[in-house]
Structures are given as structure tokens and as C-alpha cells.
C-alpha positions in Angstrom: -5.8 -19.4 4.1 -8.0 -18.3 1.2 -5.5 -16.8 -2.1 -8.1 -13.9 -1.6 -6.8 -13.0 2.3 -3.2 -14.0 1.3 -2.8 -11.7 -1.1 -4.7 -8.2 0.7 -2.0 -9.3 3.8 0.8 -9.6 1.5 -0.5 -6.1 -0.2 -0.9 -4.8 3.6 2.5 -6.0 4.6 4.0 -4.4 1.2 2.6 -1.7 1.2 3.5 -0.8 4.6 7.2 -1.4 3.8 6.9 1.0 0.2 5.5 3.7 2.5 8.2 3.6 5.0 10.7 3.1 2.3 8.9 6.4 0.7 8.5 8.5 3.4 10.5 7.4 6.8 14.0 9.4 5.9 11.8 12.2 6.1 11.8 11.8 10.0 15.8 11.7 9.7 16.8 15.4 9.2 20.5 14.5 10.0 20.4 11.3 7.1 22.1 12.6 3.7 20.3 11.9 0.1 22.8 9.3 -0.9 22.1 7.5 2.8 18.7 7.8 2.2 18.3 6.3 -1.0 20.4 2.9 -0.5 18.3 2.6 3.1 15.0 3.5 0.4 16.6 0.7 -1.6 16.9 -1.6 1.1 13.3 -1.6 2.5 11.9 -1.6 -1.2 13.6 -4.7 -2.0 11.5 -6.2 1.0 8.6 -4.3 -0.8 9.3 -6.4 -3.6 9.9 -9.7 -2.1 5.7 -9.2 -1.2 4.2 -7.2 -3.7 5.2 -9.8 -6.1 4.0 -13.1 -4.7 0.6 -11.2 -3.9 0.3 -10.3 -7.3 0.9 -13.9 -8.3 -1.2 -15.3 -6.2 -3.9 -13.1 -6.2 -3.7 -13.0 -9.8 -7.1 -14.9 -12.0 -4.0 -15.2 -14.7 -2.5 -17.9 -11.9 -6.0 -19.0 -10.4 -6.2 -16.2 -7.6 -9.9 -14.6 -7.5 -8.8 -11.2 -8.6 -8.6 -9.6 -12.3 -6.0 -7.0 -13.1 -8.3 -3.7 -12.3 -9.3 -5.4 -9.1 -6.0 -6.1 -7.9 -4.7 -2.3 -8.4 -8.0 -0.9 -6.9 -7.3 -2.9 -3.7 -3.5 -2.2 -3.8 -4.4 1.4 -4.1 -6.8 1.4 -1.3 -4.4 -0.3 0.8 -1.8 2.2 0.1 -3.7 5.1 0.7 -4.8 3.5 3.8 -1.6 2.5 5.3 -0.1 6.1 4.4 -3.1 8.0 6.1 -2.1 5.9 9.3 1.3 6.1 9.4 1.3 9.6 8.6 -1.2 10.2 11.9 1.0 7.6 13.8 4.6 8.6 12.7 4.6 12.0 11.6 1.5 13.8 13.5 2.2 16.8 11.7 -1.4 16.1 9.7 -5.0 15.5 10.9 -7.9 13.6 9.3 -9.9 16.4 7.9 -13.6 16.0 6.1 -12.3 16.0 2.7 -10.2 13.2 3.7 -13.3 11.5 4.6 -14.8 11.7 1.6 -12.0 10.8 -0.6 -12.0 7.8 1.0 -15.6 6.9 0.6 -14.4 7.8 -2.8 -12.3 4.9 -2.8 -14.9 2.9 -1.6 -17.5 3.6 -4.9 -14.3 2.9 -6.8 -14.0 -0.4 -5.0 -17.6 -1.3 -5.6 -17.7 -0.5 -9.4 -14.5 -2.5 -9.9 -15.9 -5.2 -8.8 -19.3 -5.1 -9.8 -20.3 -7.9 -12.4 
């Protein structure tokens, strides 16, 4: 597998566990603050154990094909992503609206100028 995919699956995988770790106590009415932190804690530390090695690997610094501004642009599209779907998924208290639409496509001119040459 190409550093390139390795690294957007390790940032997919990541993020996914930050946004659960972020936002899944808030489907726990009956969970108290101090409960929810150290389970926060828990699933951050597996956050961690990703985001890391994706940075490192995706990383020119350490031969991966990304710079620094292209690896944030694509972690932030990834966690904008993966929040918009687990908040239709999980929560279904929101729905995609226009806007939303277009601040993804947004996204997707910042993607392109990041990585333009």
C-alpha cells in the first residue's frame, strides 16, 4: 500500500475515533462530565495511536508524498467529512442543507489550491 493511501486511512480511521471521542457522550444524557471525559480520554488515546503514524508517514519530512499544508487540508477535509456522516448517522437530529453543500465544495477549491504546483 502506497504511504499516500496509508496515511488518508489512518487520517479516516483517526478521525473517526476524535469525533466520537468529541461528540458520542452527547448521545449519553445519564453519563456525568467527569465519566465523560476519562471515556473522551480513552478513545482519544486511540486517536493518537493513528493520527501520529499518519502524520509520520505521510510526512515529505520522513519521505511520505505530502507537505505540511497538504496534510492538514486533507485531515481537515476528512474531519469535516466524517463528522457530517456521523452526525446524519448517529445523531439525526441535523440534515444536509444547500449551504452545507457548498461549504464543502469549498473544501474542495481549498484542496485543489493546496496542492496545486
Amino acid at each position: 500500500m502506497s504511504k499516500g493511501l496509508s496515511t488518508i486511512l489512518l487520517l479516516l480511521a483517526s478521525n473517526t475515533f476524535m469525533t466520537i471521542a468529541w461528540y458520542g457522550h452527547l448521545k449519553f444524557k445519564n453519563v456525568g462530565m467527569l465519566a465523560a471525559i476519562a471515556i473522551s480520554w480513552g478513545i482519544a488515546l486511540l486517536e493518537y495511536s493513528l493520527m501520529v503514524p499518519a502524520n509520520k508517514i505521510g510526512s515529505d519530512m520522513n519521505g511520505g508524498p505530502y507537505n505540511m499544508f497538504q496534510l492538514k487540508i486533507i485531515q481537515e477535509v476528512i474531519s469535516i467529512s466524517v463528522f457530517v456522516i456521523f452526525t446524519l448517522l448517529v445523531f439525526k437530529t441535523e440534515t444536509l442543507k444547500w449551504n452545507h453543500i457548498i461549504g464543502f465544495l469549498a473544501l474542495f477549491i481549498a484542496v485543489y489550491f493546496f496542492f496545486k504546483k
